[in-house]
C-alpha positions in Angstrom: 192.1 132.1 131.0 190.5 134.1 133.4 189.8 132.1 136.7 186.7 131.5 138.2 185.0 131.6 141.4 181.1 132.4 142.2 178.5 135.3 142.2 176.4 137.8 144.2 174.2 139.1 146.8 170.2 138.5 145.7 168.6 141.4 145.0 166.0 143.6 146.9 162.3 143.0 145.4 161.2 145.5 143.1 157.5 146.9 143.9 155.4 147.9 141.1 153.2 150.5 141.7 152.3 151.1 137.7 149.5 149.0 136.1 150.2 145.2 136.4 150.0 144.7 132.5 153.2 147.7 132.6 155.2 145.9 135.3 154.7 142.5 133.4 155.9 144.0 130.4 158.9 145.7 132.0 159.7 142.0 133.7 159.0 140.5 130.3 161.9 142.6 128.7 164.8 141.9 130.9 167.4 139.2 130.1 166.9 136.3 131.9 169.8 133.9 131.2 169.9 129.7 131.9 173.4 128.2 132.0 173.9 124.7 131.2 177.0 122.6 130.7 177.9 120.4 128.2 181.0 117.8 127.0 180.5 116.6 123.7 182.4 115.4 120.8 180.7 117.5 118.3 181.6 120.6 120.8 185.1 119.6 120.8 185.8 119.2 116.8 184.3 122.4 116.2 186.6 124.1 118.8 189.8 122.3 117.4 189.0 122.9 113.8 188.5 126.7 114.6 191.4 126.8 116.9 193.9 125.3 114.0 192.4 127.4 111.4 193.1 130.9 113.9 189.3 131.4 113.9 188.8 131.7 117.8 191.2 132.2 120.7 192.7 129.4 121.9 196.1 127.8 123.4 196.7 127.3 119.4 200.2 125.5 120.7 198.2 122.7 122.4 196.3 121.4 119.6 199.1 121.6 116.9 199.0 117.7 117.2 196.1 117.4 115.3 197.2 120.2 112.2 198.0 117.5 109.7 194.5 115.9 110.1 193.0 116.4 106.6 189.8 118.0 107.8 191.4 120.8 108.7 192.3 121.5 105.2 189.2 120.9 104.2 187.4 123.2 106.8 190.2 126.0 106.0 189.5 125.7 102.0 185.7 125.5 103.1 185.9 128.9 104.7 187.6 130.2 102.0 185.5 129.5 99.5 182.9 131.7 100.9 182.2 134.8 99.1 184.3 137.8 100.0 182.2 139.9 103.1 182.6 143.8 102.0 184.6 145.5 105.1 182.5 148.2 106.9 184.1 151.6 106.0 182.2 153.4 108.2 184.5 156.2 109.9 184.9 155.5 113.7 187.6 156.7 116.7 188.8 153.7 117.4 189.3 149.9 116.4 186.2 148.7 117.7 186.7 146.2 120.6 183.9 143.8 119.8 183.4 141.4 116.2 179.6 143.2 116.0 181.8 145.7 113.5 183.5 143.6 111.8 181.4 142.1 108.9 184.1 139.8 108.2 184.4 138.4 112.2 180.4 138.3 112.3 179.9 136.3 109.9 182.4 134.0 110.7 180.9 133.6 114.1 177.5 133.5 112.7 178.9 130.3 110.9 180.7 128.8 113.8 177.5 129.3 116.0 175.4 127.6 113.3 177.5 124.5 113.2 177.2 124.1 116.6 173.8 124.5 116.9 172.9 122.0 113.7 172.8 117.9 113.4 172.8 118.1 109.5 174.5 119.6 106.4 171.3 120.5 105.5 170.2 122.2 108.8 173.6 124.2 109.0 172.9 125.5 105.4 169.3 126.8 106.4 170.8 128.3 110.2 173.7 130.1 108.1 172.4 130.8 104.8 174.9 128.8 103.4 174.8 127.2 99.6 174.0 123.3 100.2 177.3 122.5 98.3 179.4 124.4 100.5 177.6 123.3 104.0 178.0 119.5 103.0 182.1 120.4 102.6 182.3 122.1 106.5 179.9 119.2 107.9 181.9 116.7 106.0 185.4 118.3 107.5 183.4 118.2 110.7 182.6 114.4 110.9 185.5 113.3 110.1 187.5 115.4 112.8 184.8 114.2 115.5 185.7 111.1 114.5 188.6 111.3 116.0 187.7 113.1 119.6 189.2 110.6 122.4 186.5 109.5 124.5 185.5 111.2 127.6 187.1 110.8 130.5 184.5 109.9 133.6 186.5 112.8 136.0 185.2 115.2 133.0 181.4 114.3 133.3 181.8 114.4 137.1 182.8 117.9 136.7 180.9 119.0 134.1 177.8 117.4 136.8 179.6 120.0 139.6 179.2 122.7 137.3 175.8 122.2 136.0 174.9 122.4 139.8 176.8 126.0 140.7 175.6 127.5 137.6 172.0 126.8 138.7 173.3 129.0 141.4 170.4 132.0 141.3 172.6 134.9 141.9 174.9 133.6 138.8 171.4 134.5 136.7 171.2 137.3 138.6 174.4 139.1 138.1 174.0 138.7 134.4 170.9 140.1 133.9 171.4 143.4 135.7 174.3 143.4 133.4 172.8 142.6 130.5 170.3 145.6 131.7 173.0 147.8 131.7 174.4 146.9 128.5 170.9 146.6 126.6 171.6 143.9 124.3 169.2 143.1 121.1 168.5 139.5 120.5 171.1 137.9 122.9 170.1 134.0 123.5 169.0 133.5 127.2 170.1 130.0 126.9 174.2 130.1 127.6 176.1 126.7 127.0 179.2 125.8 128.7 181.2 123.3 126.7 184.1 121.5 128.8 186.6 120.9 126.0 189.5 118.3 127.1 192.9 119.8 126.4 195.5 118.0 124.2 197.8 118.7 127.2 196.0 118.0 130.4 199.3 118.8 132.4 199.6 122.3 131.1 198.5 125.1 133.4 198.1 127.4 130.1 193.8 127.1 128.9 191.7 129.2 127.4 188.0 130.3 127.5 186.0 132.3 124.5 183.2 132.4 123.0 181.0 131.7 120.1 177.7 133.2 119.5 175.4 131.7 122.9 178.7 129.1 123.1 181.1 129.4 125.7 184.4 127.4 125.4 186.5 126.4 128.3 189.6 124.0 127.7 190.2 121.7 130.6 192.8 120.8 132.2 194.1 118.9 135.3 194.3 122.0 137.2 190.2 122.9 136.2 188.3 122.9 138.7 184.0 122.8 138.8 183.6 126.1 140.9 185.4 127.9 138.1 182.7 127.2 135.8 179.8 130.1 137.3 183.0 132.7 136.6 183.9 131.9 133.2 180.5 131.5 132.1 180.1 134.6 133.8 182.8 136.4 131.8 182.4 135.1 128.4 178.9 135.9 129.1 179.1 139.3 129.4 181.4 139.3 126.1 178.1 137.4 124.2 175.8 140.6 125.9 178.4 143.5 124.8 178.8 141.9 121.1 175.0 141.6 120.7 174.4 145.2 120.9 173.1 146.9 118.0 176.3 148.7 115.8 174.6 151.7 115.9 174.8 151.5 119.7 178.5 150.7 119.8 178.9 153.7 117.6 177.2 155.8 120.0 179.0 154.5 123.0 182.4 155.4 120.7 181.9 158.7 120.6 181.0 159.3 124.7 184.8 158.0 124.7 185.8 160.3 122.2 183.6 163.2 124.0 185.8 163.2 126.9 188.5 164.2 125.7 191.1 161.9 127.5 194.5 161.1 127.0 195.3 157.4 125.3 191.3 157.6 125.3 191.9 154.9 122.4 193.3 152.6 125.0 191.0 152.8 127.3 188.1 152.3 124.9 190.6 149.0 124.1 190.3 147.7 127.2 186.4 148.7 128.2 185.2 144.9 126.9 187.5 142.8 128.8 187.7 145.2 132.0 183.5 144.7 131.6 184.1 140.7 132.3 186.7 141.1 135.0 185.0 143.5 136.6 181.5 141.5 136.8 183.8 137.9 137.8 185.2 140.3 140.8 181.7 141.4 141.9 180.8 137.6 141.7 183.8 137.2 143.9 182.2 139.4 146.4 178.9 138.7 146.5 179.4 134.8 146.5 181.2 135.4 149.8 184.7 134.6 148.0 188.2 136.1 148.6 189.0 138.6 145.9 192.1 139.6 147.2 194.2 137.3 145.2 196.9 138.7 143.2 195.5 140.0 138.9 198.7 138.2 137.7 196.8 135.4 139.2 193.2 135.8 137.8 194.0 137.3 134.0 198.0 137.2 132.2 198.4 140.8 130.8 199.7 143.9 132.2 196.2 146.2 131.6 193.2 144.3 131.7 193.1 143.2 135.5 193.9 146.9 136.5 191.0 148.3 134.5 189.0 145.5 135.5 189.5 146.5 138.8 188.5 150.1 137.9 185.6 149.5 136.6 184.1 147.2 139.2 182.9 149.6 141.8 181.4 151.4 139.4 179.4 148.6 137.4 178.4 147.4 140.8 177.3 151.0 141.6 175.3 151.3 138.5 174.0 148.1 138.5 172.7 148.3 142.1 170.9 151.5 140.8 169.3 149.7 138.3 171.0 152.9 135.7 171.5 151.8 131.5 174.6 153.0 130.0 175.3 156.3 129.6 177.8 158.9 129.4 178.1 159.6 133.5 179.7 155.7 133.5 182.0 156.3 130.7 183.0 159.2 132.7 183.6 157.5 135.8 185.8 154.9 133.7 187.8 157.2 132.1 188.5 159.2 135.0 189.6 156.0 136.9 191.7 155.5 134.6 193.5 158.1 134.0 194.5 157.7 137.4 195.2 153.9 137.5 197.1 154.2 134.5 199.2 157.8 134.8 202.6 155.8 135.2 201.6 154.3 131.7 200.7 157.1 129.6 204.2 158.0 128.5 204.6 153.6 127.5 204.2 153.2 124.1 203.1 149.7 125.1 200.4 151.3 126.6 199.8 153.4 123.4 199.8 150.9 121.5 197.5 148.8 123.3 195.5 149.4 120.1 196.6 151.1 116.9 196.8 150.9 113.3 200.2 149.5 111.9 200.8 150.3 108.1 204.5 148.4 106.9 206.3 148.6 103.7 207.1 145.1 102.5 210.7 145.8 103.8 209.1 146.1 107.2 206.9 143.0 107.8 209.4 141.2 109.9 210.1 144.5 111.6 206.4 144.6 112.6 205.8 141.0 113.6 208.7 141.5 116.0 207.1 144.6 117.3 203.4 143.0 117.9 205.0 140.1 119.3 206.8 142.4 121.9 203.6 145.0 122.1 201.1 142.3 122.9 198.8 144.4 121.2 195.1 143.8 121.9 193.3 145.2 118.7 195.3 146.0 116.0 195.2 147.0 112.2 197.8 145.8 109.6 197.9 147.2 106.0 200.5 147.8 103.4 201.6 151.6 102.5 199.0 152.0 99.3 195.7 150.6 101.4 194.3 154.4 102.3 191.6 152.7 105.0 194.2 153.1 107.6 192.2 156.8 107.6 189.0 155.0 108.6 189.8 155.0 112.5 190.1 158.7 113.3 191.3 158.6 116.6 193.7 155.5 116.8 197.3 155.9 117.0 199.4 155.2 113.1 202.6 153.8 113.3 204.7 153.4 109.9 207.0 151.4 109.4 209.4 150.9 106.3 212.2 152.9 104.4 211.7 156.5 103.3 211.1 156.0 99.7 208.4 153.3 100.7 206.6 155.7 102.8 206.8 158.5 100.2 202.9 158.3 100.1 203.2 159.8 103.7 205.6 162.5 103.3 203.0 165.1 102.4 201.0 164.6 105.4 204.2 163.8 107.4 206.9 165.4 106.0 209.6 164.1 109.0 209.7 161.3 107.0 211.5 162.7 103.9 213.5 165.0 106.2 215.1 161.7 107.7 215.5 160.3 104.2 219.0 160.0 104.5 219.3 158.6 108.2 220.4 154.7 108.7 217.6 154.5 111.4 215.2 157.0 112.6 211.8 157.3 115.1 209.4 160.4 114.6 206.6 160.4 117.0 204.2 163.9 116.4 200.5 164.2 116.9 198.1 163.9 113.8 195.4 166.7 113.4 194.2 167.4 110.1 191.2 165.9 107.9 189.3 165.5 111.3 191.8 163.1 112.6 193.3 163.8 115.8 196.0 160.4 116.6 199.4 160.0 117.5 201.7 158.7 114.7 205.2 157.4 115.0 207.1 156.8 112.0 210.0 153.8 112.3 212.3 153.8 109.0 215.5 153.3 107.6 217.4 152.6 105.1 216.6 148.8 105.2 215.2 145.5 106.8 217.6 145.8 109.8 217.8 149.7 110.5 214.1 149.5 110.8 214.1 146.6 113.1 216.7 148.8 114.8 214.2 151.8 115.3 211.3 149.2 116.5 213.2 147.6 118.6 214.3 150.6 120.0 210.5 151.9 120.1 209.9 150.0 123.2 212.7 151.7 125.7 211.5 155.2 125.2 208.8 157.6 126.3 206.4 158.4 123.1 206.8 161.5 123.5 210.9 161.6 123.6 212.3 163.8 121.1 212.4 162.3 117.3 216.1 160.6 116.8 217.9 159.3 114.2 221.4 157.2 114.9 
């Protein structure tokens, strides 16, 4: 969970010198967001039921305690008795890096948000377009796990009273609507709710934050304290602002990636969301008079997202000081700090892989659990060998994974593959540009379950671009 500390430096006033009806309708536009906080019972049986059914992010470990409660059945065979969501098969670079592409994620959240925002079956049905039948089954699930929420503990109403106060903090509002000027949202909520959710293990220094529609989740523990709350809020925040831009937007802001031309551009594009949130906590840091020296292990666990975070911050404060919308100079100064923060990375194919499209024969599904597990992967595509939308994302790296004959669909397009037919183990790593694709692929086979374990395994000690072996 990223970790939390305070805001900025107010702004200078803005004089008007237009008609007063324009400069009141340019005012009237801008985001202008309230932050409350919130412990609740309902809060936290939504949150569980989601966590336990892999719906949201969450320290899934923690809550396992509560898997065998009936209601989470019920939720789970709820769910899935929605009608199938058509997948968007739109051509794009990349694996988009927010759920406002993926039918399947938004409505899901559009779901999640409605429950949390209802009191009845029959208000939940109306909020999510929901048949009647099927909202009385989730509210049911949901009673009956809120029935069982331990009561709240008096230290968490102290602090959710501490938080309430920082969050009134004006240059917390502040910082997120130059933001949310920069990003240009459509239809973003102004009112953002903090919900303090108790963990299961209080001792535990592992929590998580996310967010759900206008939502934000925070798990508490005993190490929580109140003046991480304007931070997180902050951060999930700007999550809420980037999803709720329109998906002809995000399309647009695709290709100024794609325009540029960049090595591992894919990766970068990856990590643009969460870099976004880290960089806006550090200029919180900074203009709430805090230290922001402390170490990125420290403030967010992965390898990649504190550093770009760190990239981008200058910049966003730049552009945000200038008052200046997204646009292709910003992507450009991203990219370009990038490609100099990350140059000892490029070769890693844990940094290609940061995001890719993984397309295993049945012989290699173990194979490529192992591999994700060991990747950390943030956005990632799994299909089988006959599922041709692996071709939808034009631009993000292909890795295969399974025996020769399995991949024989490949060897046209790929014909390494059949040339290592007879190899016990084998890599292939080449670069994809035909049919307007232009992606790295890197083939993993053998001649069964444990030679292609073999070559993924061995994936991960090599340069991508080493010299396709067999052994």
């Amino acid at each position: 969970m990223p970790k939390s500390k305070s805001l900025l430096n107010l702004r200078k006033p803005v004089f008007c010198y237009a008609p007063l009806i324009l400069c009141l309708a340019s005012s009237l536009q801008a985001y202008q967001p309230r932050f409350t906080a919130e412990v609740s019972a309902h809060a936290s049986a939504v949150y569980a039921l989601a966590c336990l059914n892999r719906q949201i992010s969450c320290t899934r470990t923690k809550f396992q305690g509560r898997e065998s409660h009936p209601a989470v059945a019920e939720w789970k065979a709820a769910f899935d008795a929605l009608l199938p969501i058509e997948s968007d098969a739109t051509p794009v670079p990349f694996i988009p890096n927010t759920p406002a592409l993926f039918p399947e994620q938004r409505r899901r959240n559009q779901i999640l948000d409605a429950l949390l925002e209802s009191r009845s079956a029959e208000q939940l049905a109306r909020r999510a377009r929901l048949d009647l039948a099927l909202a009385r089954k989730l509210w049911s699930a949901l009673l009956s796990m809120r029935g069982t929420m331990p009561r709240t503990p008096s230290s968490l109403l102290t602090m959710r009273n501490a938080s309430q106060k920082l969050l009134r903090d004006i240059r917390v509002s502040q910082l997120t609507r130059d933001i949310g000027t920069l990003l240009n949202p459509s239809g973003a909520n102004e009112s953002i709710i903090l919900h303090l959710i108790p963990s299961p293990d209080p001792t535990t220094d592992e929590a998580t934050g996310t967010m759900v529609g206008r939502h934000v989740f925070v798990e508490v523990t005993d190490y929580a304290k109140a003046d991480f709350a304007p931070s997180i809020a902050l951060h999930e925040t700007i999550h809420y602002l980037y999803d709720s831009v329109s998906p002809k937007t995000h399309r647009g802001r695709m290709q100024m990636f794609l325009a540029r031309s960049y090595p591992r551009a894919s990766s970068f594009y990856t990590l643009f969301n969460e870099a976004l949130a880290v960089a806006a906590q550090h200029l919180l840091d900074i203009r709430m008079g805090e230290d922001d020296a402390e170490s990125e292990g420290d403030t967010y666990r992965d390898a990649y997202i504190p550093r770009a975070g760190r990239v981008l911050a200058p910049i966003l404060d730049q552009w945000i000081s200038r008052r200046r919308r997204f646009d292709e100079q910003f992507v450009q100064a991203y990219l370009d700090g990038c490609a100099k923060e990350f140059a000892p990375d490029l070769a890693s194919p844990r940094f290609l892989l940061v995001s890719g499209v993984f397309v295993a024969s049945a012989s290699a599904e173990a194979a490529l659990d192992q591999l994700l597990s060991d990747l950390q992967s943030h956005s990632n595509v799994t299909l089988k060998p006959e599922d041709g939308s692996w071709s939808r994302f034009t631009h993000t790296p292909l890795v295969l994974l399974g025996t020769s004959a399995e991949l024989r669909p490949f060897w046209t397009q790929y014909p390494e593959i059949e040339r290592f037919a007879a190899e016990g183990s084998f890599i292939s790593a080449t670069m994809d540009r035909h049919a307007g694709m232009t992606r790295p692929v890197i083939v993993l086979g053998g001649s069964g379950v444990d030679a292609i374990r073999a070559a993924a395994k061995e994936l991960l000690t090599r340069s991508v671009w080493d010299a396709s072996v067999s052994h």
